[in-house]
C-alpha positions as CSV (number, residue, x, y, z in Angstrom):
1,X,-7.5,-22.5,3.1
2,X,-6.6,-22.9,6.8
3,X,-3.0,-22.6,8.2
4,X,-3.9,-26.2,9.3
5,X,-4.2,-27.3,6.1
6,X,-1.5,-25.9,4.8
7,X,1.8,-26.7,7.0
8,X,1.7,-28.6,10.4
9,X,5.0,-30.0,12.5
10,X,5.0,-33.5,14.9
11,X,8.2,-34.4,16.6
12,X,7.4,-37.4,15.7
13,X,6.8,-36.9,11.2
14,X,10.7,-35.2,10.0
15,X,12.4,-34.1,13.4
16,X,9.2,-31.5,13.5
17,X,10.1,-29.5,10.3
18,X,7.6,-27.9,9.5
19,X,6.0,-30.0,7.0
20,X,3.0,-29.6,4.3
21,X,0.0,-30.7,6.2
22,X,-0.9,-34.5,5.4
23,X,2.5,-35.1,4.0
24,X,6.7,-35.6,5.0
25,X,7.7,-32.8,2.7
26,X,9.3,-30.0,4.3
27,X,7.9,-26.6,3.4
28,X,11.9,-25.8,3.0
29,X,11.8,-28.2,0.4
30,X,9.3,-25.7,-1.9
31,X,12.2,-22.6,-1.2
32,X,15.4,-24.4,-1.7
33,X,13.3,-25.8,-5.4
34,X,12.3,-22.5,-6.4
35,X,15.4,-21.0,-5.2
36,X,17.4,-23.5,-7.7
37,X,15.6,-22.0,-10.4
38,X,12.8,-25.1,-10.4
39,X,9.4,-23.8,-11.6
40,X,6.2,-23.8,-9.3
41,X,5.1,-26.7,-11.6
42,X,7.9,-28.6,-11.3
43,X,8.0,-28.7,-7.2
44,X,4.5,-30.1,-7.7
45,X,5.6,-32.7,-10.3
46,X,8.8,-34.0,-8.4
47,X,6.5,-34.3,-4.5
48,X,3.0,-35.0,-5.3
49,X,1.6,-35.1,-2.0
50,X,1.8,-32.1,-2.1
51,X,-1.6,-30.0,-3.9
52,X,-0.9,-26.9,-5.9
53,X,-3.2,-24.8,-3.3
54,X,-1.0,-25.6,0.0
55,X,2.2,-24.7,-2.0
56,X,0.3,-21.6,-3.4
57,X,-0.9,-20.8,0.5
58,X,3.1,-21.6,1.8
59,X,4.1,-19.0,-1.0
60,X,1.3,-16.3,0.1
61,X,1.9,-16.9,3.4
62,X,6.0,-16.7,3.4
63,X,5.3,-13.4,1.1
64,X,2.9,-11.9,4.0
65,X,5.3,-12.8,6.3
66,X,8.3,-10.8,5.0
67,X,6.0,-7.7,4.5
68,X,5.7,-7.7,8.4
69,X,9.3,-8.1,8.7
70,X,11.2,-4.9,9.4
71,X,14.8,-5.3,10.2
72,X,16.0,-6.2,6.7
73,X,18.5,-3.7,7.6
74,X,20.5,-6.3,9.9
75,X,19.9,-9.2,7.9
76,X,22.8,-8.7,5.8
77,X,25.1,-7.9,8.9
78,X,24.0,-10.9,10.6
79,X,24.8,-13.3,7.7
């Protein structure tokens, strides 16, 4: 799946958040859900505009993200 057809952002659709392509859910939306202890299935149930492969891609594509980060050594002196 494309990056494209996974998240987009437009000033103009939520302030520019960065959004699930096609849709007004936030991709912070699928975090703060799963971070509450909501299941995968769950996040799909509660916005269904979203499809199970761009939440699958978000996930994948946070998770490839964080490999590439190296300064978790100053994250928890910055918070």
């Amino acid at each position: 799946m494309k990056l494209d057809e996974v998240l987009s952002s437009d000033p103009e659709i939520m302030s520019g958040a960065v959004c699930f392509a096609g849709t007004r859910v936030p991709v912070e939306a699928l975090f703060s859900n799963l971070a509450i202890g909501l299941s995968l299935a769950e996040f799909l149930e509660e916005f269904p505009t979203v499809t199970d492969e761009q939440a699958e891609a978000a996930l994948i594509f946070g998770g490839e993200h964080l490999k590439s980060f190296d300064r978790w050594q100053n994250f928890e002196s910055a918070a």
